[in-house]
C-alpha positions as CSV (number, residue, x, y, z in Angstrom):
1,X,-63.6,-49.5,-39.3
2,X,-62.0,-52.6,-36.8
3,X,-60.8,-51.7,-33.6
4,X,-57.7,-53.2,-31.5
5,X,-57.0,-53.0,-28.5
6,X,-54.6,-50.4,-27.0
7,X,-51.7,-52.4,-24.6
8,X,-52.4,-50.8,-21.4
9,X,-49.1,-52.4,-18.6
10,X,-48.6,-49.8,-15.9
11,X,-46.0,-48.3,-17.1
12,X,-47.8,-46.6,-20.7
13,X,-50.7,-45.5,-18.2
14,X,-50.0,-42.0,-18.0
15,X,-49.1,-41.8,-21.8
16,X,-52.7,-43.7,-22.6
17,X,-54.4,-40.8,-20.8
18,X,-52.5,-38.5,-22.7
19,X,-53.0,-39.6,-25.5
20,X,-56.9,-39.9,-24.8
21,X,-56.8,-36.6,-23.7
22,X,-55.4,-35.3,-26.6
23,X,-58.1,-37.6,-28.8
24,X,-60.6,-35.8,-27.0
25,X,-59.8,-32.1,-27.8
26,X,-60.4,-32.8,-31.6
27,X,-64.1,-34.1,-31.4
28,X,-63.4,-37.4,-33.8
29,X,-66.7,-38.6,-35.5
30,X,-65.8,-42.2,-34.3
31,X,-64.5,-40.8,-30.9
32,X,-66.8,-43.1,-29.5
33,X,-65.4,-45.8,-30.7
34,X,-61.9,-45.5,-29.1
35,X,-63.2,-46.5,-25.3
36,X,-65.1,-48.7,-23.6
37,X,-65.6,-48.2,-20.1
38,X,-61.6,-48.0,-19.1
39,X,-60.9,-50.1,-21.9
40,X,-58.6,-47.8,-25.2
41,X,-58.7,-49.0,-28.3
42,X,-57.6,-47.9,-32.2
43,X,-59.3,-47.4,-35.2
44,X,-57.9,-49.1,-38.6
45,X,-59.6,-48.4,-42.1
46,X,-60.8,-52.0,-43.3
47,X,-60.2,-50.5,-47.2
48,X,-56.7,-52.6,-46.8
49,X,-56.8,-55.2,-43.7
50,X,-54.0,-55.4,-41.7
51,X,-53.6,-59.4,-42.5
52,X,-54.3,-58.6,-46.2
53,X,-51.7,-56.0,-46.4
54,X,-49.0,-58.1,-44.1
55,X,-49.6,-61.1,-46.9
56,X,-48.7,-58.7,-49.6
57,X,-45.6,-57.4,-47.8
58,X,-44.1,-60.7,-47.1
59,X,-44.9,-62.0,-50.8
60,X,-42.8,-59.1,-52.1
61,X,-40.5,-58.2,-49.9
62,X,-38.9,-61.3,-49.3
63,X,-37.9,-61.8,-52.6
64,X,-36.7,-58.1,-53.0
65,X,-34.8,-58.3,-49.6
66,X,-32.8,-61.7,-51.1
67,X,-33.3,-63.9,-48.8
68,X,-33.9,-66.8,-50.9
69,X,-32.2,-66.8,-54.5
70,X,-34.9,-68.8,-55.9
71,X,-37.9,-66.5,-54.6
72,X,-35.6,-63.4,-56.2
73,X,-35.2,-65.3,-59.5
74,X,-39.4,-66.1,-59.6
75,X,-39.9,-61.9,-58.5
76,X,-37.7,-61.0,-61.3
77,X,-39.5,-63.5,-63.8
78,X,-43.0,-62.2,-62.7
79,X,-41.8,-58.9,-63.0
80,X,-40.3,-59.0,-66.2
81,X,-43.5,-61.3,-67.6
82,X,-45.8,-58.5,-66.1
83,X,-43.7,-55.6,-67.9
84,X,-44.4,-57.8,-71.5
85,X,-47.4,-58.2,-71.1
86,X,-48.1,-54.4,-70.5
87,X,-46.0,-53.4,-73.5
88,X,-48.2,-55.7,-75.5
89,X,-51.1,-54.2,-74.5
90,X,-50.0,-50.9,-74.8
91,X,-48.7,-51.6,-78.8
92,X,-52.3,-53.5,-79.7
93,X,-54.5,-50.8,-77.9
């Protein structure tokens, strides 16, 4: 697990304790990860990092959203190459 830091301006104050509240009630195995001294933070699974993950979304979504015809063409070409490849595997094996 990584943890990150809950934003804490005045005005999500009450809704931090809240939430910590809430947190609280259901007796988390990593509860005591979540503060530190007056200090909230989050837990994220490092299975799939948030950087790694943000990469992946940005590699593929850009060319699906079209943003660049080039980076669409190369997607489709990938894809296509991929989907061969596959089907050659799957009629040898």
């Amino acid at each position: 697990m990584s943890r990150f830091p809950i934003p804490n301006p005045p005005q999500m104050r009450s809704k931090n304790r809240n939430w910590w509240n809430e947190v609280k009630k259901q007796h988390y195995v990593n509860l005591k990860y979540l503060i530190e001294g007056e200090k909230l933070y989050g837990l994220e699974a490092e299975a799939v990092s948030t950087k790694r993950l943000t990469d992946e979304l940005k590699k593929t979504m850009v060319p699906i959203i079209g943003k660049d015809e080039e980076l669409l063409k190369t997607y489709e070409l990938e894809q296509l190459d991929q989907a061969i490849v596959d089907l050659i595997i799957h009629i040898i094996t």
